[in-house]
ROTIMAR-853675 format. One record per residue (C-alpha): residue in one letter; residue number from 1; x, y, z. Coordinates in Angstrom, 2 decimals, decimal comma. Last residue first. Layout:
NODE code pos    east   north      up
NODE    A NUM       X       Y       Z
...
//
This chain:
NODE code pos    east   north      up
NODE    X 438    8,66   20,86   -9,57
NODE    X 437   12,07   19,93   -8,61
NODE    X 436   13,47   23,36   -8,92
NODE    X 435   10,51   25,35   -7,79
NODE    X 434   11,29   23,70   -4,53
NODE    X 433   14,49   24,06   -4,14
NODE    X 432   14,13   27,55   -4,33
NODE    X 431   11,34   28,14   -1,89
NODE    X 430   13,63   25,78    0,30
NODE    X 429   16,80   27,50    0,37
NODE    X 428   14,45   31,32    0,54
NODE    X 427   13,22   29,53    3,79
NODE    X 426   16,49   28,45    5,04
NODE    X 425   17,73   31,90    4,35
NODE    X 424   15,06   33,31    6,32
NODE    X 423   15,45   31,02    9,26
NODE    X 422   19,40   31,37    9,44
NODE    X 421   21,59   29,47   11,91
NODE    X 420   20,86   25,51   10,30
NODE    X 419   20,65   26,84    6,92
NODE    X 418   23,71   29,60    7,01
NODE    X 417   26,13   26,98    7,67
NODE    X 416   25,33   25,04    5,06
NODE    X 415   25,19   28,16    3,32
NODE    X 414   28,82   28,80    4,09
NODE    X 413   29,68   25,54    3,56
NODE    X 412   28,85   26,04   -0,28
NODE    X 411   30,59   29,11   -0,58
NODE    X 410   33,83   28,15    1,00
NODE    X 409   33,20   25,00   -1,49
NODE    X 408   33,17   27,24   -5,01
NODE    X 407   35,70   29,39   -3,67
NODE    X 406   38,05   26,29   -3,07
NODE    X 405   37,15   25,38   -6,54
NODE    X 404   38,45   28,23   -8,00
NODE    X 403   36,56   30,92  -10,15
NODE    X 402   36,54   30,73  -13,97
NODE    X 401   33,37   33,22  -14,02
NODE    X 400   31,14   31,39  -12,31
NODE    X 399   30,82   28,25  -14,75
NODE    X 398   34,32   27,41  -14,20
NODE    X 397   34,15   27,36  -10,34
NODE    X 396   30,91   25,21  -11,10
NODE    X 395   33,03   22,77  -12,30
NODE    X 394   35,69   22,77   -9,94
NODE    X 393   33,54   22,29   -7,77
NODE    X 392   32,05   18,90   -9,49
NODE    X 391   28,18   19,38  -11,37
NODE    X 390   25,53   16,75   -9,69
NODE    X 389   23,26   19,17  -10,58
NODE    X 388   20,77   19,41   -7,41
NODE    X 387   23,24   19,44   -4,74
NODE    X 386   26,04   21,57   -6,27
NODE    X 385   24,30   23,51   -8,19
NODE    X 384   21,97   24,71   -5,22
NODE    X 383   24,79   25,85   -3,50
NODE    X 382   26,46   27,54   -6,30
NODE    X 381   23,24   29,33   -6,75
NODE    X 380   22,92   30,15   -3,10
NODE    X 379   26,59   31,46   -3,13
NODE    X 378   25,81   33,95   -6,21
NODE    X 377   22,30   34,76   -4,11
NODE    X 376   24,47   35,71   -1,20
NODE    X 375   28,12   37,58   -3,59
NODE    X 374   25,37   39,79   -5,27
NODE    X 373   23,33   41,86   -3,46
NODE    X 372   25,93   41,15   -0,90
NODE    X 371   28,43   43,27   -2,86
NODE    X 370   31,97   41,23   -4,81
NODE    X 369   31,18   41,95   -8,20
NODE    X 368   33,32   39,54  -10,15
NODE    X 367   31,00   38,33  -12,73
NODE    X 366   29,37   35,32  -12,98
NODE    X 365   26,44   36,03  -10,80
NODE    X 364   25,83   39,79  -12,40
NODE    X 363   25,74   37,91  -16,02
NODE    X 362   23,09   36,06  -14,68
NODE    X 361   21,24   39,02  -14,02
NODE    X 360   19,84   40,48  -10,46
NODE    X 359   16,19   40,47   -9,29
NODE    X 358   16,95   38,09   -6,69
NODE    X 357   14,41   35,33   -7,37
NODE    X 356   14,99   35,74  -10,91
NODE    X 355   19,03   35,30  -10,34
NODE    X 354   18,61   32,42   -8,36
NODE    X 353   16,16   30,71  -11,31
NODE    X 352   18,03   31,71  -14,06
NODE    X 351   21,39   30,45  -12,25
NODE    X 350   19,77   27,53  -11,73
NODE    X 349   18,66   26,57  -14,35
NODE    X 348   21,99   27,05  -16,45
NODE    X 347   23,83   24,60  -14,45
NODE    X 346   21,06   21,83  -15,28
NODE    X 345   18,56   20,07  -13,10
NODE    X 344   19,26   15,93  -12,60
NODE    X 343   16,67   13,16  -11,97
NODE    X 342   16,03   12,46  -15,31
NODE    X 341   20,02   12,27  -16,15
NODE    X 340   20,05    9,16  -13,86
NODE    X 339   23,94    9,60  -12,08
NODE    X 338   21,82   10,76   -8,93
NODE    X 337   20,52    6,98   -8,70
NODE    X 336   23,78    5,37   -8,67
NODE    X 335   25,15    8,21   -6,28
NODE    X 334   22,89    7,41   -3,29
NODE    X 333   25,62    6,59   -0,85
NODE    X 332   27,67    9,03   -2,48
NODE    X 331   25,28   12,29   -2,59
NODE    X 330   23,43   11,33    0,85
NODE    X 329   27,03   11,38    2,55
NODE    X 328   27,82   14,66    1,16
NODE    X 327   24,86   16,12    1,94
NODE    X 326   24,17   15,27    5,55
NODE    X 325   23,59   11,88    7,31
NODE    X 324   26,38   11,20   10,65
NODE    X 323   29,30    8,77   10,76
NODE    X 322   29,26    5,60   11,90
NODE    X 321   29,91    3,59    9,28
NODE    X 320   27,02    0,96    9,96
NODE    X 319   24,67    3,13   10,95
NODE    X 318   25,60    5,67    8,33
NODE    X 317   25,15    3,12    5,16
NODE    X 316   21,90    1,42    6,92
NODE    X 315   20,78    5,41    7,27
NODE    X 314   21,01    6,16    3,68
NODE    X 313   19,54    3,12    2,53
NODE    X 312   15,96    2,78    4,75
NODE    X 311   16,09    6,52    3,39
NODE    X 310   16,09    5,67   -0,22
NODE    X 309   13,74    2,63    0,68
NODE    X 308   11,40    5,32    2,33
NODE    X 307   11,56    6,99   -1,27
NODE    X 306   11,31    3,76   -3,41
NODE    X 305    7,90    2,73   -0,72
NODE    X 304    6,45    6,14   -1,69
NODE    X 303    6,67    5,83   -5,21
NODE    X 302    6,08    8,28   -7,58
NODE    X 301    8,31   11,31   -6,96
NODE    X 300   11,42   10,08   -6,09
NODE    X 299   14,46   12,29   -6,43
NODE    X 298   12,90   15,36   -5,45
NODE    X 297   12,15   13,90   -2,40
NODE    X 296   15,61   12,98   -1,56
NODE    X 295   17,35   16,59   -1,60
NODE    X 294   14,21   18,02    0,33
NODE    X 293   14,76   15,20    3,26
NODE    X 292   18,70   15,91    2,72
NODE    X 291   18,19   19,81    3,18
NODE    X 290   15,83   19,20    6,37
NODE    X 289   18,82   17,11    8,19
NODE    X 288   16,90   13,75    9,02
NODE    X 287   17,84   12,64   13,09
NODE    X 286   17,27    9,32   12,94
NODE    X 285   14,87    7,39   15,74
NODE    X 284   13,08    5,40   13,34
NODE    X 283    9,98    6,81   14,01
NODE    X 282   11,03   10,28   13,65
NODE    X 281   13,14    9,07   10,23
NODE    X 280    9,75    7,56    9,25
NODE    X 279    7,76   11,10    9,76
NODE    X 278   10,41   13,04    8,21
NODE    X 277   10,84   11,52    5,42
NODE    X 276    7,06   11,28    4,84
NODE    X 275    6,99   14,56    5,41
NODE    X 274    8,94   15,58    2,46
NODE    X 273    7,22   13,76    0,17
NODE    X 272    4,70   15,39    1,05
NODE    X 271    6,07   19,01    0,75
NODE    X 270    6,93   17,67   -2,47
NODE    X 269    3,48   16,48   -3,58
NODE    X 268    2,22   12,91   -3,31
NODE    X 267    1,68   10,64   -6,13
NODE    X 266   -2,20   10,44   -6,40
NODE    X 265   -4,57    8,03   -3,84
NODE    X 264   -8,07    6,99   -5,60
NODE    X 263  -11,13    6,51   -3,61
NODE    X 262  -14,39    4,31   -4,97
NODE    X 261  -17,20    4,27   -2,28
NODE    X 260  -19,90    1,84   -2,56
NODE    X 259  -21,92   -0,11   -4,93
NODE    X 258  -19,09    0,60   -7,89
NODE    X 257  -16,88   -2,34   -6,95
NODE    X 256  -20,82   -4,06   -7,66
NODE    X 255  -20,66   -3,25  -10,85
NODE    X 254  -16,94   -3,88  -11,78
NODE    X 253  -17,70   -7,29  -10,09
NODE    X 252  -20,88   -7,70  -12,80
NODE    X 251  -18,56   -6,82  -15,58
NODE    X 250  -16,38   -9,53  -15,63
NODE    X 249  -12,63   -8,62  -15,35
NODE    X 248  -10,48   -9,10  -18,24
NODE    X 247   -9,12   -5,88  -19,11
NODE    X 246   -9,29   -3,29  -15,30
NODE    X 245   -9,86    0,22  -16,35
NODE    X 244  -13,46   -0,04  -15,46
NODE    X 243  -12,65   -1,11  -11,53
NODE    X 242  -10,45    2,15  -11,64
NODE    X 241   -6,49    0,99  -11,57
NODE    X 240   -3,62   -0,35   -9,44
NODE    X 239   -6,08   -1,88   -7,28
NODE    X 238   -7,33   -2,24   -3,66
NODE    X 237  -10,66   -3,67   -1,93
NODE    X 236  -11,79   -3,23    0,86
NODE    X 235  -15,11   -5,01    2,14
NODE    X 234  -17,08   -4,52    5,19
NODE    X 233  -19,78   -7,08    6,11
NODE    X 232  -23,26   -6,20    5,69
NODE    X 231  -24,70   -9,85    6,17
NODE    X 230  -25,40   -9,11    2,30
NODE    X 229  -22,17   -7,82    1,31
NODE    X 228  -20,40  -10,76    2,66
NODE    X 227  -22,34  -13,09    0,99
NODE    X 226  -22,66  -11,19   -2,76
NODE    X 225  -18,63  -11,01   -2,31
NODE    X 224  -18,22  -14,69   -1,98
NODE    X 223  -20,11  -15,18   -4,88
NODE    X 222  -18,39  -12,68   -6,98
NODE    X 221  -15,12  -13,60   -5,92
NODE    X 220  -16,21  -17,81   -6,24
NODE    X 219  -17,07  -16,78   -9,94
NODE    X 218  -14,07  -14,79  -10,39
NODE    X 217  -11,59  -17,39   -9,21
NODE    X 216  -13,07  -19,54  -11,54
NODE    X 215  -12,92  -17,14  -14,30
NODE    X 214   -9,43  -16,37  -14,40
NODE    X 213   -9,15  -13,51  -16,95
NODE    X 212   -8,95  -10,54  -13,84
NODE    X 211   -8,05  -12,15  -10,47
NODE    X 210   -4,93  -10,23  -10,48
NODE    X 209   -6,58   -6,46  -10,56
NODE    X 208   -7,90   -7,42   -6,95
NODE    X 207   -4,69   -5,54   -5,92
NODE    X 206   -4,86   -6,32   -2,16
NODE    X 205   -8,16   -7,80   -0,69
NODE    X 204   -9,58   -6,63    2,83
NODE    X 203  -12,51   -9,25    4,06
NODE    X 202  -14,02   -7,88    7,22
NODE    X 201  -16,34  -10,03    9,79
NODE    X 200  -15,10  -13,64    7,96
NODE    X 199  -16,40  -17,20    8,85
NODE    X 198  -19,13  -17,35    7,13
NODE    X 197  -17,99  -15,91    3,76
NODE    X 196  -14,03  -16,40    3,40
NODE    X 195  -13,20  -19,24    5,65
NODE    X 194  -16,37  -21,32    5,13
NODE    X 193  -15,97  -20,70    1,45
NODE    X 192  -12,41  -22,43    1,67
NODE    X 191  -13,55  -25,04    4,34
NODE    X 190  -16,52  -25,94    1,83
NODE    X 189  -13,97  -26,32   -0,98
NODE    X 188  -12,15  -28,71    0,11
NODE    X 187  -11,80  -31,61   -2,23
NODE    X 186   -7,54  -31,48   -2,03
NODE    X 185   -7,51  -29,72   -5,94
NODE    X 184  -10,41  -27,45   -5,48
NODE    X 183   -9,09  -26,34   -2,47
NODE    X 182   -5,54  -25,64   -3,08
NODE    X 181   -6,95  -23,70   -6,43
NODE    X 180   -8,68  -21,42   -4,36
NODE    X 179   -5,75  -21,13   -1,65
NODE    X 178   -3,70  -19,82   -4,56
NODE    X 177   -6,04  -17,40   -5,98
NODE    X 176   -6,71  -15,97   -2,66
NODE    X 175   -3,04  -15,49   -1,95
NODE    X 174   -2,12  -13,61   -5,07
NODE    X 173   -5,73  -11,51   -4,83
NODE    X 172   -3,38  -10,13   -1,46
NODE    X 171   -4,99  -11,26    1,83
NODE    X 170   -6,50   -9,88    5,27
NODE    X 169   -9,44  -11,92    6,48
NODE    X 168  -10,39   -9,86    9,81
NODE    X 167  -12,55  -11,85   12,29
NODE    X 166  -13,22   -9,48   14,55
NODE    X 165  -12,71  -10,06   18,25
NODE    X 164  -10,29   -7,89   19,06
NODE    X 163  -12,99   -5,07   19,01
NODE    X 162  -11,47   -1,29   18,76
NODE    X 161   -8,20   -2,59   18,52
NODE    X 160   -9,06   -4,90   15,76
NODE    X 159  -10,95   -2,16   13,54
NODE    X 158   -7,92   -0,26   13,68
NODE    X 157   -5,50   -2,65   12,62
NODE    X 156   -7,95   -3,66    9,92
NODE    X 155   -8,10   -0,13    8,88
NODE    X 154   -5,25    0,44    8,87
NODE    X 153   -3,90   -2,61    6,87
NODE    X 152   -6,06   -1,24    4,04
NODE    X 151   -4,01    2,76    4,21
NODE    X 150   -0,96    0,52    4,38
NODE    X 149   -1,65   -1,42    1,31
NODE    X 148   -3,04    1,50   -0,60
NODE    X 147    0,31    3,35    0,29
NODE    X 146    1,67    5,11   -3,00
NODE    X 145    3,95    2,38   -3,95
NODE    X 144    2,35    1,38   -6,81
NODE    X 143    0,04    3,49   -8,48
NODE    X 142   -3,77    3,99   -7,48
NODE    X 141   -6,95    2,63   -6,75
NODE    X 140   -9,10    1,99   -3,16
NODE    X 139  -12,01    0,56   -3,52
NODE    X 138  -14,54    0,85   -0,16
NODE    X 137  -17,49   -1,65   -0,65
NODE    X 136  -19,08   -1,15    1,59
NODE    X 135  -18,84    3,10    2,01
NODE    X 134  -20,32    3,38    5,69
NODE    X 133  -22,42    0,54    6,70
NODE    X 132  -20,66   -2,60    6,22
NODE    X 131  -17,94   -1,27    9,39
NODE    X 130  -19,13    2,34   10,87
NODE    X 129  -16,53    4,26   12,55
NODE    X 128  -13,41    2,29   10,94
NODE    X 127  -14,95    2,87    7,51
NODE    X 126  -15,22    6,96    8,03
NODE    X 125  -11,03    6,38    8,70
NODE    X 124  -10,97    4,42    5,44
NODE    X 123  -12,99    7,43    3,46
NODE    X 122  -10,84   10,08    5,27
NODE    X 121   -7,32    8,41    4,12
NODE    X 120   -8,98    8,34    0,36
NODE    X 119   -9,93   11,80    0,44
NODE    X 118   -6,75   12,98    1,48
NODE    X 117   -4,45   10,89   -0,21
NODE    X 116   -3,11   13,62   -3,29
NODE    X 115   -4,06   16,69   -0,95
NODE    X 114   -1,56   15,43    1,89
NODE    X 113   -2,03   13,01    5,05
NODE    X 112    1,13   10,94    6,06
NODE    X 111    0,36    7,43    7,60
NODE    X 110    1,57    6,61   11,10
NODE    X 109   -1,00    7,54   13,05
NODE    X 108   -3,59    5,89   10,93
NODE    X 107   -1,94    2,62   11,77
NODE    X 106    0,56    0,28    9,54
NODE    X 105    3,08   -0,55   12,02
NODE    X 104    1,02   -3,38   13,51
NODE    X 103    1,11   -5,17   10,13
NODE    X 102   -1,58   -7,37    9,72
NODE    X 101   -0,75  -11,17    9,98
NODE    X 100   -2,25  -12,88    6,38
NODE    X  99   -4,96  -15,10    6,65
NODE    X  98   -5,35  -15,98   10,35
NODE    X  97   -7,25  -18,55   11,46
NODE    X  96   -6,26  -20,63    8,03
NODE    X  95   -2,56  -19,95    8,60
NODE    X  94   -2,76  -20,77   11,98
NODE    X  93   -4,00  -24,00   10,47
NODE    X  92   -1,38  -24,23    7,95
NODE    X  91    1,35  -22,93   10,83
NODE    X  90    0,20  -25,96   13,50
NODE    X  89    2,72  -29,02   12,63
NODE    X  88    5,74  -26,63   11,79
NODE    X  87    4,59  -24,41   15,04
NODE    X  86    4,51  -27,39   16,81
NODE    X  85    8,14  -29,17   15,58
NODE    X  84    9,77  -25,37   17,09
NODE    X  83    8,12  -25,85   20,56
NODE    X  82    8,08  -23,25   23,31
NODE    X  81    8,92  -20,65   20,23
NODE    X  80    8,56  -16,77   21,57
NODE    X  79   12,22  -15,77   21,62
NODE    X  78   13,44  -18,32   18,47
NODE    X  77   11,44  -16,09   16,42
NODE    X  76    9,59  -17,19   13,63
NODE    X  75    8,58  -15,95   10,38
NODE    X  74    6,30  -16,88    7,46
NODE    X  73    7,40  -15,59    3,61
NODE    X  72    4,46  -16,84    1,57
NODE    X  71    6,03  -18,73   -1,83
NODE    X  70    5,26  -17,40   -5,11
NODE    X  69    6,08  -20,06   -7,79
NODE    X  68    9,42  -21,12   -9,51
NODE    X  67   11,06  -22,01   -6,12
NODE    X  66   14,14  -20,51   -7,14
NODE    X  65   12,39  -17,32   -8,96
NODE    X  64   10,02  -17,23   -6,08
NODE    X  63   12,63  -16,67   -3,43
NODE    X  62   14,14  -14,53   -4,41
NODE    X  61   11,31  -12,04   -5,05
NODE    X  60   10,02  -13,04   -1,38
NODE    X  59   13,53  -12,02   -0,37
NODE    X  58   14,43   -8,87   -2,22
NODE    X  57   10,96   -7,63   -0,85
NODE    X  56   11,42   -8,37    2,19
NODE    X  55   14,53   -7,06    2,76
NODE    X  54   14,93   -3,79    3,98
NODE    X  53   11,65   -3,52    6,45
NODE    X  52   11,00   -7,08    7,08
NODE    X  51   14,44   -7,92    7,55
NODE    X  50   14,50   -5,04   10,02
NODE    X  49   11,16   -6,17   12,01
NODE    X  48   12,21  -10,10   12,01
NODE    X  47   15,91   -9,11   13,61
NODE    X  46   13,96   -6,87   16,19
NODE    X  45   11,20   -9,69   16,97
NODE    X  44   14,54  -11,84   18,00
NODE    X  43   16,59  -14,56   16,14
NODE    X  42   15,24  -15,26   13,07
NODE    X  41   13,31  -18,50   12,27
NODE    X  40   11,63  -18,82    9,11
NODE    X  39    8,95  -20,71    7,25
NODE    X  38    8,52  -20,83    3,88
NODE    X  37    5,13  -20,87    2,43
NODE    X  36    2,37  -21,66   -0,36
NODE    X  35    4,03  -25,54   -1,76
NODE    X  34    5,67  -26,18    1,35
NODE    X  33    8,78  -25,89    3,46
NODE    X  32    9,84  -25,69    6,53
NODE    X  31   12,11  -24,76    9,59
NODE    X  30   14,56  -22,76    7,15
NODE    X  29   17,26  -20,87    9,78
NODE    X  28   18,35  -17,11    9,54
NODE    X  27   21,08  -16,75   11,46
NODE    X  26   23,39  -15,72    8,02
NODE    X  25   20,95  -13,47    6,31
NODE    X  24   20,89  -10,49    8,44
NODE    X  23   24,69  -10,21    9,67
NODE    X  22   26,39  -12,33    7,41
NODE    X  21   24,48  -10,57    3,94
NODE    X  20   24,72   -7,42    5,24
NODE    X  19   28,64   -7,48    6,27
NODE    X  18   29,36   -8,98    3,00
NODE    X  17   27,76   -6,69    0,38
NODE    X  16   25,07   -7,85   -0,87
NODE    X  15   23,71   -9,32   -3,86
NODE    X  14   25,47  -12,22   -4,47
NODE    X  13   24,57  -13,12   -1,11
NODE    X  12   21,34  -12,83   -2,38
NODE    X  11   21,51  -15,64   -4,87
NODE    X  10   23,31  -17,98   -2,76
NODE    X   9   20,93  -17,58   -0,19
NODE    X   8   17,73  -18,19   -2,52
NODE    X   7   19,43  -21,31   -3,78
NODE    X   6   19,98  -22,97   -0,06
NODE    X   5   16,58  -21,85    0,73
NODE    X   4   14,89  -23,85   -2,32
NODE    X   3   17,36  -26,54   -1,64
NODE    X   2   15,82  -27,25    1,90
NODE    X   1   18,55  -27,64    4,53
//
């Protein structure tokens, strides 16, 4: 077994509990190798789909602090192998055919619309109906995490259903950097350019902001980009910042990033947020109580990929236990993060808030007043407390007028209750929640 891989497992099974690590990382068997890859077998196209959804990234990271250089993370599965010495013999030329395998699961359908991705989601779908016509080049900017990768992956996806004969190069800067140098060092440049000019339909890049102060790389970009764009060839490109922004980049490819369409994708909103959750738990085949999908998106508000990793989390944790997601669960499985005082809203914030929305005083919640006016808006607050504050019962019992604790959780269950029988006090729930986390 290849010390690289022997290394990387020791380091993640550090890592992980033991039932993870045996279960997902155990079958796992190195077939190869080389400087740019490792290539994996796995047992089934389900096994490869999970480790590529909750793992990936702790593997390729891994991976490249023991191999002390990024490594491409290749699998196989033992399923669809007739011969495991050809695909070792073949997987540089695949490789070569191939770029990097789009994701199937990163479609149109699949990708949540809301005012902070709008434009950009309608600029790749006006792409799709009119390839090196509409917007070439498209340049997609934003944070990471807020799906630039998976809005460029649908468009090649899209593109190749519509013709599966396109020659679609997809590749991260990383990659193209790497398979530059490659080619310069073995004499073969010709193939390279051959692979990225003549032999290319669309050419997707992720985060060109890597090829910035390596001038080589640049040259061949620029040249390679002049081709394309001249045989009206569709280029995306992505970046964690405006084509300006970017130190180090010459200022003729900041020009011509500018000859088309520029499109940049904002952190989502709540209600986003929130259906995201939603739409990945419907895919995933988990039923996502509405309180815990509003309880998690306040707790990540930048990064898409952190909040489906929150959720990815949560449902590993209940899978494996058995036992169903609601509050409670959410609140310990995700605990580490909750303990972050950023994340938290105070006692005091809620009551004002609660007793604003009710028209009643915070005195009137603490006191001993027992009249609906009162006693629903008083159990809201406690509610709210509880899941957004991170305070104990007995806690907020103490807070409330030195009540008990077993008041304090009567009254939470009771709006628990109340949210899955009550529209308008799952509305009022929400409204609430939502002025909380901004």
């Amino acid at each position: 077994m290849d010390p690289i891989w022997i290394n990387t497992l020791s380091v993640i099974q550090k890592k992980l509990d033991t039932h993870q690590f045996n279960h997902w990382f155990k079958p796992i068997v190195c077939e190869s190798v080389t400087d740019e890859a490792i290539v994996l077998r796995v047992p089934d196209r389900f096994f490869q789909d999970w480790l590529e959804d909750n793992y990936l990234e702790l593997l390729q990271s891994e991976l490249q602090q023991c191999a002390e250089s990024p490594l491409e993370v290749r699998f196989t599965c033992e399923s669809l192998d007739s011969s495991k010495s050809n695909l070792v013999q073949n997987v540089r030329s695949q490789r070569q055919d191939d770029s990097i395998p789009l994701d199937r699961r990163y479609n149109f359908d699949r990708y949540v619309v809301g005012p902070s991705n709008q434009f950009a989601h309608a600029a790749c779908m006006a792409v799709t109906e009119a390839p090196g016509r509409n917007y070439n080049p498209l340049f997609i900017y934003g944070g990471v995490g807020l799906g630039k990768t998976h809005l460029m992956q649908a468009i090649g996806n899209e593109l190749r259903r519509r013709n599966p004969s396109t020659r679609i190069r997809y590749i991260s800067s990383e990659t193209y950097i790497n398979e530059l140098i490659t080619s310069i060092r073995t004499e073969r440049m010709d193939e390279f350019r051959s692979r990225y000019r003549r032999n290319c339909d669309i050419l997707l890049i992720d985060d060109i902001q890597f090829i910035a102060g390596k001038d080589r790389t640049q040259i061949e970009f620029f040249h390679t980009f002049n081709s394309l764009y001249g045989d009206h060839k569709q280029i995306v490109i992505t970046s964690d910042r405006f084509p300006q922004e970017i130190q180090g980049l010459e200022e003729r490819l900041k020009s011509r990033f500018q000859w088309g369409l520029i499109a940049d994708i904002q952190p989502p909103e709540l209600e986003t947020r929130v259906a995201i959750l939603n739409r990945k738990a419907a895919y995933d085949g988990v039923h996502l109580p509405e309180d815990v999908a509003m309880f998690l998106a306040q707790h990540v508000k930048n990064n898409v990929r952190e909040l489906e990793g929150m959720l990815i989390r949560l449902t590993a944790h209940c899978r494996i236990s058995g036992c169903p997601i609601d509050m409670d669960v959410a609140r310990h499985v995700l605990k580490d993060i909750l303990e972050s005082p950023a994340t938290r809203v105070s006692i005091q914030q809620v009551q004002k808030l609660v007793a604003s929305h009710y028209n009643v005083s915070v005195a009137d919640l603490k006191g001993g007043r027992r009249h609906r006016a009162i006693a629903q808006p008083r159990m809201i607050a406690m509610y709210l407390i509880r899941q957004h504050a991170g305070s104990s019962y007995p806690e907020i019992g103490r807070r409330f007028g030195n009540r008990d604790h077993s008041t304090v959780i009567s009254a939470v269950k009771k709006i628990e209750k109340q949210l899955t029988t009550n529209n308008d006090i799952r509305k009022t729930v929400l409204e609430l929640q939502r002025s909380l986390v901004g």
